[in-house]
C-alpha positions as CSV (number, residue, x, y, z in Angstrom):
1,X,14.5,6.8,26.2
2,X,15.5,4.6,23.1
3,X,13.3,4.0,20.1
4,X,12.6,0.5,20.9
5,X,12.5,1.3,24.6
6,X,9.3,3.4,24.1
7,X,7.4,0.7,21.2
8,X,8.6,-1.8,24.0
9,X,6.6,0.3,26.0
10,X,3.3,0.6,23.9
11,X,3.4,-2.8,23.1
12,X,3.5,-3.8,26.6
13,X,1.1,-1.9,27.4
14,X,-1.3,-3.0,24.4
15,X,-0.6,-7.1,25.2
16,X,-1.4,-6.1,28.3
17,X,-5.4,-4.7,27.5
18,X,-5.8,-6.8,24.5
19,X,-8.6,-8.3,26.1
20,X,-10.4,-5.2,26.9
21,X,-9.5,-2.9,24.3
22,X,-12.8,-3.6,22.1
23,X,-15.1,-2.7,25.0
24,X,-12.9,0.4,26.2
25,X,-12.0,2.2,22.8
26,X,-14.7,0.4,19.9
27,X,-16.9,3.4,20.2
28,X,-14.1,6.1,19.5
29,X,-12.8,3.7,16.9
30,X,-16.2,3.8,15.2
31,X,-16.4,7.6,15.2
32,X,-12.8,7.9,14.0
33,X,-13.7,4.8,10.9
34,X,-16.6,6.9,9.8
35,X,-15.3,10.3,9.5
36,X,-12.7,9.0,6.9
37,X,-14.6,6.4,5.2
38,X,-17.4,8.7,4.7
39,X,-15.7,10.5,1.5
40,X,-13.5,7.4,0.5
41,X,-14.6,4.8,-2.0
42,X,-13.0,1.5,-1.3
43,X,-13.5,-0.8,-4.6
44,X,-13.4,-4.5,-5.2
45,X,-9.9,-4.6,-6.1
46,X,-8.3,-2.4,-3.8
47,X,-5.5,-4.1,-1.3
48,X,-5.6,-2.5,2.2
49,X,-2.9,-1.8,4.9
50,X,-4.2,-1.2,8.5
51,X,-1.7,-0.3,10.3
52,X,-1.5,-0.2,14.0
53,X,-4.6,-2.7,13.0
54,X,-5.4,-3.1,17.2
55,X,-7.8,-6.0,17.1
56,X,-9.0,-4.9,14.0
57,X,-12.2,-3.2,14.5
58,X,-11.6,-1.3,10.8
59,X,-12.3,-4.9,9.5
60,X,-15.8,-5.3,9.4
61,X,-16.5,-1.7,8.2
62,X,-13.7,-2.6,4.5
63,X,-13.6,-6.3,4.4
64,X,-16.8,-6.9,2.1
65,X,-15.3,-3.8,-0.4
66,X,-12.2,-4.8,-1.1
67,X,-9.9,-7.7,-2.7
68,X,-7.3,-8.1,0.4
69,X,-7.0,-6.0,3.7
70,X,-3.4,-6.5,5.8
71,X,-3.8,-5.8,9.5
72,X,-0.6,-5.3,11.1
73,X,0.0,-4.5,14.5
74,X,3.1,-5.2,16.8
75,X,1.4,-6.3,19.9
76,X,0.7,-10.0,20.1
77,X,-2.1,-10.3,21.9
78,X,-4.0,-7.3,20.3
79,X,-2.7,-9.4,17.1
80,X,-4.3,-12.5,18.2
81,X,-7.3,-10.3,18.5
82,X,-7.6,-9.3,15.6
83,X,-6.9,-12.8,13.9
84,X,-10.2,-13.3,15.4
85,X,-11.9,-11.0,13.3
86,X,-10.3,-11.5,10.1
87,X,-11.1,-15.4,10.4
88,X,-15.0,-14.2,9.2
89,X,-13.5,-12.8,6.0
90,X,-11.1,-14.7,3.7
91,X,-9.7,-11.6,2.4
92,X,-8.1,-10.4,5.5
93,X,-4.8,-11.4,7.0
94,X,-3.0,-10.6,10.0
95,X,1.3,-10.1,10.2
96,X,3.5,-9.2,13.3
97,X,5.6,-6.0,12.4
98,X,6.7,-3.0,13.6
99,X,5.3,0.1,11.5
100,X,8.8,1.9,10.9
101,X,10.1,-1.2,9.0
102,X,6.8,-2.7,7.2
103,X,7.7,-6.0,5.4
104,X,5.9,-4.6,2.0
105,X,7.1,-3.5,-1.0
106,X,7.0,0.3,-2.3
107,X,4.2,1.4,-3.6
108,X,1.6,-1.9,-3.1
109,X,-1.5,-0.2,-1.5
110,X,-4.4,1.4,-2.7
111,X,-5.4,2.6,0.9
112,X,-3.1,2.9,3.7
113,X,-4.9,3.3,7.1
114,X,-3.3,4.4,10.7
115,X,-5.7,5.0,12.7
116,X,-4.4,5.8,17.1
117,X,-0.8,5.5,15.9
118,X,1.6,7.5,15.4
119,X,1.6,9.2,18.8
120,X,2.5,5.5,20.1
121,X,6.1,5.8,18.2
122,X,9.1,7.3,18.8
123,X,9.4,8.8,15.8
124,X,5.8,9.8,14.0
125,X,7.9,11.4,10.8
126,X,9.5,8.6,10.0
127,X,6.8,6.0,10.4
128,X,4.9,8.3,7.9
129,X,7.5,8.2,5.8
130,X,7.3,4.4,5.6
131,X,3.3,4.5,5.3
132,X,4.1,6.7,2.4
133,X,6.8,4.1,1.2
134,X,4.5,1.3,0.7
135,X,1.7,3.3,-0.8
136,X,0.5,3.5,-4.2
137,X,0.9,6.9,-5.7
138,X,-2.2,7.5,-5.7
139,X,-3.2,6.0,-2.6
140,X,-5.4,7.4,0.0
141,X,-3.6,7.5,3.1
142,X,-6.0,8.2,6.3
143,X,-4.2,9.3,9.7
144,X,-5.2,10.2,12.6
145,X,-3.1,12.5,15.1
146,X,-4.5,12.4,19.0
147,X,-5.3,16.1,19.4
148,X,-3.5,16.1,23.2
149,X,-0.1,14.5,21.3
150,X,-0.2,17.3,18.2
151,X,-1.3,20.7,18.2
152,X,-3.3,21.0,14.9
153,X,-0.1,23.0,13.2
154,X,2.6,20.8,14.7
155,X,0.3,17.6,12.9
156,X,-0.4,19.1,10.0
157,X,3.4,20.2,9.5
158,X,4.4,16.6,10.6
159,X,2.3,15.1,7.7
160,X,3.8,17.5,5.3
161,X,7.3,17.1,6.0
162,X,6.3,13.3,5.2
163,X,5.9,14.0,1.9
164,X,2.2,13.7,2.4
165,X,-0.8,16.3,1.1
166,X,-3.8,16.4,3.3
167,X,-7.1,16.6,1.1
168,X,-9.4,16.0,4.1
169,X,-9.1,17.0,7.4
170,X,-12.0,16.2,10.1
171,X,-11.7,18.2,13.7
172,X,-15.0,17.8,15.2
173,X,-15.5,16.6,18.6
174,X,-13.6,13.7,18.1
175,X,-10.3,13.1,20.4
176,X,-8.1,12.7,17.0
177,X,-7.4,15.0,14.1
178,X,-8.6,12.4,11.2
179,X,-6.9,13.1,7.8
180,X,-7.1,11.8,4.4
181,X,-4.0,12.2,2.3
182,X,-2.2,11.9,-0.6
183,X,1.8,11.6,-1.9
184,X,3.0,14.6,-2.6
């Protein structure tokens, strides 16, 4: 199966339980947002990329901390979700995209988030590759890797061979690997 076969796929999938994904996955979410956030320190000028935002459930837990979050996504409906959320902050915007060709210039963010996504592409190294693209040198970059997609070797040697440096790594009973990073 094609590249755009299989994001056809996820996306399909993802218009498809827009409208319950908040009820089925906001807990996991949750646990995921604050095992990385717990030892990052978002500031008041900081510009955020969520990418793979979902509905965007990270919104409420940065929004109030920082100058401008992005939430991109390349589901509709999940997208139309999350335009919901960002309508209580006016720092937070919404774009349709797919995350292997992000409509961002190098190097613009401070923190680049991906949480539940990379096992949904085709291609998980080169999506990194363009999360490392568009941030800042010395951006934190938090990803998470579903533990039944990666063995913990194969995810850590994926990140790596991304040009990425992981300074955090959280495996506890979580369903993800949950990784803080750094360029390399």
């Amino acid at each position: 199966m094609g590249g755009w076969d299989k994001k056809r796929r996820v996306m399909q999938r993802y218009d498809l339980t827009a409208n319950m994904y908040d009820t089925r996955y906001a807990e996991e979410q949750k646990a995921k947002f604050e095992a990385a956030l717990k030892d990052l320190h978002v500031r008041l000028d900081d510009l955020i990329l969520d990418v793979g935002c979902g509905t965007g459930l990270l919104f409420d837990y940065i929004a109030r901390k920082a100058e401008t979050i992005v939430g991109l996504d390349i589901s509709r409906k999940l997208l139309f979700r999350a335009n919901g959320h960002a309508r209580k902050f006016q720092n937070v915007h919404v774009v349709l995209a797919d995350a292997d060709r992000m409509p961002f210039k190098n190097d613009s963010f401070h923190f680049v988030f991906a949480f539940t996504l990379i096992q949904n592409l085709p291609n998980p190294a080169e999506t990194l590759k363009e999360i490392k693209r568009v941030a800042k040198r010395e951006a934190s970059i938090v990803v998470t890797g579903l533990k039944k997609a990666f063995s913990l070797e194969i995810y850590q040697k994926l990140l790596q061979n991304a040009g990425l440096r992981v300074v955090a790594l959280q495996d506890d009973a979580l369903k993800c690997y949950v990784t803080i990073c750094r360029k390399i």
